[in-house]
C-alpha positions as protocol buffer text, in pm:
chain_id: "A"
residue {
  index: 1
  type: UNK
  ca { x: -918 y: -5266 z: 7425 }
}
residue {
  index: 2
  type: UNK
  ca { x: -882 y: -5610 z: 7351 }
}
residue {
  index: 3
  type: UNK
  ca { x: -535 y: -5602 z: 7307 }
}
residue {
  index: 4
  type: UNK
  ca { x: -502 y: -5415 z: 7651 }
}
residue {
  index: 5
  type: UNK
  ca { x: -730 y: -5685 z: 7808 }
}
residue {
  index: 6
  type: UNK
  ca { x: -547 y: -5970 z: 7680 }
}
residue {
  index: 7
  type: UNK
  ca { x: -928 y: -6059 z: 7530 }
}
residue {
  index: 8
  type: UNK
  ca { x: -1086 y: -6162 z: 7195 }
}
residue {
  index: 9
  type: UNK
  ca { x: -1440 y: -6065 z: 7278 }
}
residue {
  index: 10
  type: UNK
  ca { x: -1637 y: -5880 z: 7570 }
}
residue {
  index: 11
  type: UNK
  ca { x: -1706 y: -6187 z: 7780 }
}
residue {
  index: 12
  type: UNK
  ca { x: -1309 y: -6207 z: 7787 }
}
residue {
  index: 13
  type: UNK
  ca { x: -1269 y: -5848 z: 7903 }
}
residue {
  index: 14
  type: UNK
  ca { x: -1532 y: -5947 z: 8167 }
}
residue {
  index: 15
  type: UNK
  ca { x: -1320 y: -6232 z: 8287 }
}
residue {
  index: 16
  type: UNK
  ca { x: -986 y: -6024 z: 8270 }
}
residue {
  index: 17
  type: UNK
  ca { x: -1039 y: -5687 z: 8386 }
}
residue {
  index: 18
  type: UNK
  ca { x: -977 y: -5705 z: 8746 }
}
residue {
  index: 19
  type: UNK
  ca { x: -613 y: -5906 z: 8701 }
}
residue {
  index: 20
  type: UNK
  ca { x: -561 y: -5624 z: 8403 }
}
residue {
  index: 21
  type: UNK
  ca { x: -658 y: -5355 z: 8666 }
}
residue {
  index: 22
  type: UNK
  ca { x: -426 y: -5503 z: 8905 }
}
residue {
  index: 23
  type: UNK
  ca { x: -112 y: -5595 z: 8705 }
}
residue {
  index: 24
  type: UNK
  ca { x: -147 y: -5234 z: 8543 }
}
residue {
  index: 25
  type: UNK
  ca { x: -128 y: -5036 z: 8919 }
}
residue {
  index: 26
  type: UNK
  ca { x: 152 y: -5286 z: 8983 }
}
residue {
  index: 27
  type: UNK
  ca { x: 395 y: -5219 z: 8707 }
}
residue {
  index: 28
  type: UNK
  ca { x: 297 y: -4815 z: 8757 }
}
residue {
  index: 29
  type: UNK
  ca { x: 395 y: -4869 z: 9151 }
}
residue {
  index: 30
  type: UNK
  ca { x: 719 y: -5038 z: 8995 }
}
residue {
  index: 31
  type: UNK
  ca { x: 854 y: -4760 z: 8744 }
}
residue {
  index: 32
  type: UNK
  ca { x: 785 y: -4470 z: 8880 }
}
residue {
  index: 33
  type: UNK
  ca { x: 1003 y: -4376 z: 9169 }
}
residue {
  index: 34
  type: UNK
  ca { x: 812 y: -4361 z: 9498 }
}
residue {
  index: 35
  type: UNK
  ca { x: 886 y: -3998 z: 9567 }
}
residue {
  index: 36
  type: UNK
  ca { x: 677 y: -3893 z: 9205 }
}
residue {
  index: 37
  type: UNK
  ca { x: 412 y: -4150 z: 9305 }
}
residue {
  index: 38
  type: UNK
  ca { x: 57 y: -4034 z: 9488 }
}
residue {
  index: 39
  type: UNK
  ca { x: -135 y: -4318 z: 9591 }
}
residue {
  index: 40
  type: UNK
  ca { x: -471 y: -4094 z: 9606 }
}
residue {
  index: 41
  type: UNK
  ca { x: -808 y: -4199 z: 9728 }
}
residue {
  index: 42
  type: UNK
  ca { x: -1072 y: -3917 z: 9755 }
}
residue {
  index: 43
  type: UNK
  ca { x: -1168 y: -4006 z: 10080 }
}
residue {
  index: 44
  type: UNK
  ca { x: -840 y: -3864 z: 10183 }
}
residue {
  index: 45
  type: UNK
  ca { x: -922 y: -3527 z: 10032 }
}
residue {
  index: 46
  type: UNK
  ca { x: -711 y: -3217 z: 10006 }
}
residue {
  index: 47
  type: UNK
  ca { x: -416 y: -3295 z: 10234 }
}
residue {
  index: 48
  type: UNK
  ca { x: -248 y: -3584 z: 10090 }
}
residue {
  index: 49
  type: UNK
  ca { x: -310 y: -3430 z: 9731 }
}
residue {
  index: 50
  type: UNK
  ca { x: -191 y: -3044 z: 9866 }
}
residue {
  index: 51
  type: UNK
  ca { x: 147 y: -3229 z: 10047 }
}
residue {
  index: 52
  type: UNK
  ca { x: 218 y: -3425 z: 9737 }
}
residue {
  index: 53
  type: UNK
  ca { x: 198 y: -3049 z: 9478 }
}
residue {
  index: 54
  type: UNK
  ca { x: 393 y: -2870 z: 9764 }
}
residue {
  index: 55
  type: UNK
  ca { x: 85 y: -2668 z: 9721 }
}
residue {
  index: 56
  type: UNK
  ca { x: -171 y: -2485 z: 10035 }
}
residue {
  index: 57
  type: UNK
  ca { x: -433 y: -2678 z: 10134 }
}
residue {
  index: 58
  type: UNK
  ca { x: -720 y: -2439 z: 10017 }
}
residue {
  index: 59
  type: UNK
  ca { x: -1041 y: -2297 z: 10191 }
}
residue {
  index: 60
  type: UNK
  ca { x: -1248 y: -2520 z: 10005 }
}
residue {
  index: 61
  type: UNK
  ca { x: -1426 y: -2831 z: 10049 }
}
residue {
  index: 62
  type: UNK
  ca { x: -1244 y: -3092 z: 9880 }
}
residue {
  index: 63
  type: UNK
  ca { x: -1470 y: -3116 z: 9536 }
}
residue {
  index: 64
  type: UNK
  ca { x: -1568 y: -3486 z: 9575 }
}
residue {
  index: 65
  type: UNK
  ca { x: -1907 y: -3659 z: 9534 }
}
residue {
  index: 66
  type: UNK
  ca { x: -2062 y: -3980 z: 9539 }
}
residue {
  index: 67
  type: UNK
  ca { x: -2029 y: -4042 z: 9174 }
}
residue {
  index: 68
  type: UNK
  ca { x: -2254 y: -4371 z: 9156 }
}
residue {
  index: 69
  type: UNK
  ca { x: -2520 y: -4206 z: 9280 }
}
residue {
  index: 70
  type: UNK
  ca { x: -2494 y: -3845 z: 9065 }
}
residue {
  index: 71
  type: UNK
  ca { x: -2456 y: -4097 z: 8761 }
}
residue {
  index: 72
  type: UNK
  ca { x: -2771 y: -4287 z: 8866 }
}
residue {
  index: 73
  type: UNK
  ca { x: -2981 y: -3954 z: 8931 }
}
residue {
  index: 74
  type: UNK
  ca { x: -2816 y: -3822 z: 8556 }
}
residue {
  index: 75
  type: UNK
  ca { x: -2927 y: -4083 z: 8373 }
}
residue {
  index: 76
  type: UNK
  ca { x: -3272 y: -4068 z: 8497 }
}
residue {
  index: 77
  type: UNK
  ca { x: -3300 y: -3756 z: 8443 }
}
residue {
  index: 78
  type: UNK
  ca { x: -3208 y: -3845 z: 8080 }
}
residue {
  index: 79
  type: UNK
  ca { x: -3431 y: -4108 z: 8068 }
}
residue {
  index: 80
  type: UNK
  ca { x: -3737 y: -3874 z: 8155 }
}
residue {
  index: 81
  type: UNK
  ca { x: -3619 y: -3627 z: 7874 }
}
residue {
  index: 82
  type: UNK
  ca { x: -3583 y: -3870 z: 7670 }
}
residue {
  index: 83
  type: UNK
  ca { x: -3985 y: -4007 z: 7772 }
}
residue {
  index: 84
  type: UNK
  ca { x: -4127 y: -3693 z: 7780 }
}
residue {
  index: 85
  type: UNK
  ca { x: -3984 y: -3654 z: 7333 }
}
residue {
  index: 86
  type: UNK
  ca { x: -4156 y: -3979 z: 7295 }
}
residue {
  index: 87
  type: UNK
  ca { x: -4466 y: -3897 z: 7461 }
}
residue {
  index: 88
  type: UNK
  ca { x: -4454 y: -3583 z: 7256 }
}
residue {
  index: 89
  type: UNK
  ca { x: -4422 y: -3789 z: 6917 }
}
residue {
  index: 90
  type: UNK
  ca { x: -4640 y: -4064 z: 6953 }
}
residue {
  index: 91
  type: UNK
  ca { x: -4946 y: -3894 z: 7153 }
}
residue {
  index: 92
  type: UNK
  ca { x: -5026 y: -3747 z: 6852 }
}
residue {
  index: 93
  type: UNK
  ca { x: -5015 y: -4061 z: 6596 }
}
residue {
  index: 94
  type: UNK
  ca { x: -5189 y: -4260 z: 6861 }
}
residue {
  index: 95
  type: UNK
  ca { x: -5508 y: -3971 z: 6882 }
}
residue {
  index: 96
  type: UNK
  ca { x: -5509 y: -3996 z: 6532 }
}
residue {
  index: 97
  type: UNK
  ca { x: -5518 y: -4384 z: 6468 }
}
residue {
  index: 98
  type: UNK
  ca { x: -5754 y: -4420 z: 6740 }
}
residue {
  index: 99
  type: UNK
  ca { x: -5996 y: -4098 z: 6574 }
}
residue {
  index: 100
  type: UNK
  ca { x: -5952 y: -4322 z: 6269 }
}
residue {
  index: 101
  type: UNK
  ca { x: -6050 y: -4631 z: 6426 }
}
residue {
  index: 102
  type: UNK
  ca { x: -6346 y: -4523 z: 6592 }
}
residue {
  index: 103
  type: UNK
  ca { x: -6453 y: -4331 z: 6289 }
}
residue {
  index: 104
  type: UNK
  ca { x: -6464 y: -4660 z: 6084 }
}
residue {
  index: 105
  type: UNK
  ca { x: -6597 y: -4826 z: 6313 }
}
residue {
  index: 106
  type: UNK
  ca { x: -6904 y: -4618 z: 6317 }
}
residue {
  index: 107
  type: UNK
  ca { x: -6915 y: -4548 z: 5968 }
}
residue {
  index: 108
  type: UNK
  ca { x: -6945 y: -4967 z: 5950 }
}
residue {
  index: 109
  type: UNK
  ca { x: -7181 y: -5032 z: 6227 }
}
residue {
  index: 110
  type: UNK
  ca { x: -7442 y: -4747 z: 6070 }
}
């Protein structure tokens, strides 16, 4: 990736991504001959796509979602699995250090 980026660390990616991005589309737009090229946004769903395949447009909804925010509710969901295996883990060793404790600390104060 570094090579591709024209980088030698992350921060350098950082800085060079978007002008990568960009020069990249551009020399795609500039080989491949405009009649095998699809500029394709989802927004524009199945006809643009369906014209471009010489295929029917079908009697489905075009499959596209909001992908920042099925990301967003995916990793929370994660997250919470990943809370709940934690919980699960350290409820126990906490019970017993605090049994412990409290059991020295009587056994001390008597």
């Amino acid at each position: 990736m570094l090579g591709f980026f024209r980088a030698e660390n992350v921060d350098q990616i950082r800085e060079n991504a978007k002008s990568r991005y960009l020069e990249h589309y551009e020399t795609i737009r500039r080989i491949v001959p405009k009649e095998k090229l699809l500029n394709f946004k989802l927004t524009d769903g199945w006809g643009p796509l369906c014209t471009f395949l010489g295929k029917e447009i079908p009697d489905t909804d075009f499959p596209w979602v909001n992908e920042t925010k099925a990301l967003q509710e995916k990793i929370k969901m994660v997250q919470g699995q990943m809370m709940m295996k934690a919980t699960k883990k350290i409820v126990p060793i906490l019970s017993g250090a605090v049994v412990l404790g409290v059991a020295y600390y009587l056994s001390t104060t008597m």
